[in-house]
N, C-alpha and C positions, 0 to 999 in steps of 0.2 A: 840530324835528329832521327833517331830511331823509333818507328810509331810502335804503340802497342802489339798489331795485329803482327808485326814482325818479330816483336820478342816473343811470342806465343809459338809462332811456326821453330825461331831456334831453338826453344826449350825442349819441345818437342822431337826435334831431331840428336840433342844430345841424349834422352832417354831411352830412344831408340837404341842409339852406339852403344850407350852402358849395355841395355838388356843383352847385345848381341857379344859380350867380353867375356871369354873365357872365367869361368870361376879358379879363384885363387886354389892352386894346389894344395891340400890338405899338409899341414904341419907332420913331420916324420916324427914319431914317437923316439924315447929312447928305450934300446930293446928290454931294459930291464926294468921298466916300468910298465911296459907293454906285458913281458911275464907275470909281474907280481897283479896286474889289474884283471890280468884273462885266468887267473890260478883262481882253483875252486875255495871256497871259503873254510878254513878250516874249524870254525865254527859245527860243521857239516859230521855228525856225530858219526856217518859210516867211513870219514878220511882218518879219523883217530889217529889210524895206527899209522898214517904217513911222518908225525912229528915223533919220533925216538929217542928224543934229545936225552930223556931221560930214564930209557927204558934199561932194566937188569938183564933182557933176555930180548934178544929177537929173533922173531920166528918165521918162516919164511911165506911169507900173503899174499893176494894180489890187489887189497885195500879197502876191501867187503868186508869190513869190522861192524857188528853193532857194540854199541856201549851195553858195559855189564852192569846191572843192576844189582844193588846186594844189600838196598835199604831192607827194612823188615818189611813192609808193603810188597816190595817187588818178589821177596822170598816167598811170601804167604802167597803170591799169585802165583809163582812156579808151583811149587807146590800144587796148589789146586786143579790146573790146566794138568800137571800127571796125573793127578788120582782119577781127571775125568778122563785122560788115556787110558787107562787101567781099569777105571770103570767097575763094573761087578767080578769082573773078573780078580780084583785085588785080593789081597788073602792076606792073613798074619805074619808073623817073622818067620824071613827066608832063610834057610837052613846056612849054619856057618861054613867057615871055609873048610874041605873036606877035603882039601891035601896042600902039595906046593908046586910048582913051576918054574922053567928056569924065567930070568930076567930078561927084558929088549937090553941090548945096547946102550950106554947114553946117548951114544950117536945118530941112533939106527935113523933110516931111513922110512918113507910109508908100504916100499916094496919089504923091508925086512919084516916089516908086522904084519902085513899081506901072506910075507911068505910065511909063518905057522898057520896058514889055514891049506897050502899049496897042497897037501894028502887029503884033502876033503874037494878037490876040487880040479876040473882039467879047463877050467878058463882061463884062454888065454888075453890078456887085455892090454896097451900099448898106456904107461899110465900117464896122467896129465895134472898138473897144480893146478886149484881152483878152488875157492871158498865154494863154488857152487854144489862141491861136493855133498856138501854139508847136505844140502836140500832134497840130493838124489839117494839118500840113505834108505834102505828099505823100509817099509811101512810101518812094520812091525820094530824097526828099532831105529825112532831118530833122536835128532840131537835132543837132550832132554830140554825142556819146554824152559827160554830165556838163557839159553846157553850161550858161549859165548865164540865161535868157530874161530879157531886158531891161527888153522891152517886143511888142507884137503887134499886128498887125488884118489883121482879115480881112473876106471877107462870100460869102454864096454866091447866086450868081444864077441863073437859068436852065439847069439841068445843068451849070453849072460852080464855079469857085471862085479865090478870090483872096485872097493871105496874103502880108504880108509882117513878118519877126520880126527882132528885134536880139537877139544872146546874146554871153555871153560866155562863154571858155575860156582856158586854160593852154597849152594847145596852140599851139604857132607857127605863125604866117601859112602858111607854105609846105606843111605838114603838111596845112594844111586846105582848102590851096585843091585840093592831091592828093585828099582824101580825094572834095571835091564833083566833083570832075574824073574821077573814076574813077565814081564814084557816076550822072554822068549819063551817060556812054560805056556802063556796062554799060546805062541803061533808054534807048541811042538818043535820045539829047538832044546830037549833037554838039559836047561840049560847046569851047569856044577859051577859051584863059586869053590878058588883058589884063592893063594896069595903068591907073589914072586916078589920075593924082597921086599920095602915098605908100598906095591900096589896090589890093589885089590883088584882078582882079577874073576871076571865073569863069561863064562864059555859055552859054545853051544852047538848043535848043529842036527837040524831036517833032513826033508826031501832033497828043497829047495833052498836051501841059508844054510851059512855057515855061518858063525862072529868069534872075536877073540876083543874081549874091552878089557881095559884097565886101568882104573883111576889110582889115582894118589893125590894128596892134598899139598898144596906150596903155596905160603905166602897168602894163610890165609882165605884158599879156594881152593876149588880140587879142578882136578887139570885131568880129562878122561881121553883117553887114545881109544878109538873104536876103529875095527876093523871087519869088514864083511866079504862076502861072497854070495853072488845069487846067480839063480838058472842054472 
């Protein structure tokens, strides 16, 4: 007969041995579920551009997409956030285009539209992809206000810098080629509006800055290559 006080001390010593057992090795995932569970949500409005499945055109990113707006709400705010860039400085219609230009490439590259600034300029700069381009554009001329960055590069050399970015906007060709037109008149960038082929093209150059932009409209939106030079 087993008295109580002695089932009391066994119970006790088998609690003991449990506490001191290894914990059971953790179950191995499988690894493709282990992917899909650790992958960022593509919900995630700046992964956009990672799903293609359906895209007419790809462009080359590094995944810093905002989503484009192009309700009328989101319009009338672009809008607004320019003219308060522009500020008093804005003025009436920008004079038309006052000659022509040869055309980029389809192909071309961000050094080929770099290089029509290359006679205005002896910066040297090692270039690099990166939406963050978008961000480092000179003061006086950035992406227009809810744009939508493409693509970028830039590089910085010897006191200076070299950027050029593709974006896109809701905003119409003429709207914007005013907006960078006004934009380089107020910072003494004399700027001339051109055309090359169906873009509109708006040029300029100071001290300090030189740019060569050029919008044309596709599908819809206009699609603006900006290219700069500073220092």
């Amino acid at each position: 007969m087993v008295r109580p006080a002695a089932l009391l001390v066994l119970s006790l010593a088998l609690a003991a041995c449990s506490a001191d057992e290894e914990p059971a090795a953790k179950e191995r995932r499988d690894p493709a579920v282990e992917q899909a569970l650790n992958d960022p949500l593509m919900t995630d409005p700046d992964l956009s551009s990672r799903n293609e499945g359906a895209a007419a055109l790809t462009v080359k990113v590094d995944g810093a997409l905002p989503v484009l707006e192009a309700s009328p709400e989101a319009i009338a705010a672009a809008r607004a956030e320019a003219a308060a860039l522009l500020g008093k400085d804005a003025i009436g219609p920008v004079p038309e285009p006052s000659g022509t230009t040869a055309s980029l490439a389809a192909d071309h590259s961000p050094a080929d539209h770099l290089a029509l600034l290359a006679n205005k300029t002896a910066c040297k700069a090692v270039l690099r992809d990166s939406t963050i381009w978008g961000a480092k554009l000179p003061a006086a001329l950035p992406v227009y206000p809810r744009g939508r960055t493409l693509a970028a590069s830039g590089g910085d050399g010897k006191g200076c810098r070299v950027a050029a970015v593709v974006f896109a906007t809701a905003i119409p060709v003429d709207e914007i080629a005013a907006f960078y037109w006004q934009r380089a008149r107020t910072a003494g960038l004399a700027p001339a509006m051109l055309t090359a082929g169906r873009a509109t093209v708006v040029r300029g150059q100071g001290k300090d800055l030189a740019f060569d932009l050029r919008a044309h409209e596709a599908a819809g939106q206009t699609i603006v290559e900006l290219a700069t030079v500073s220092g």
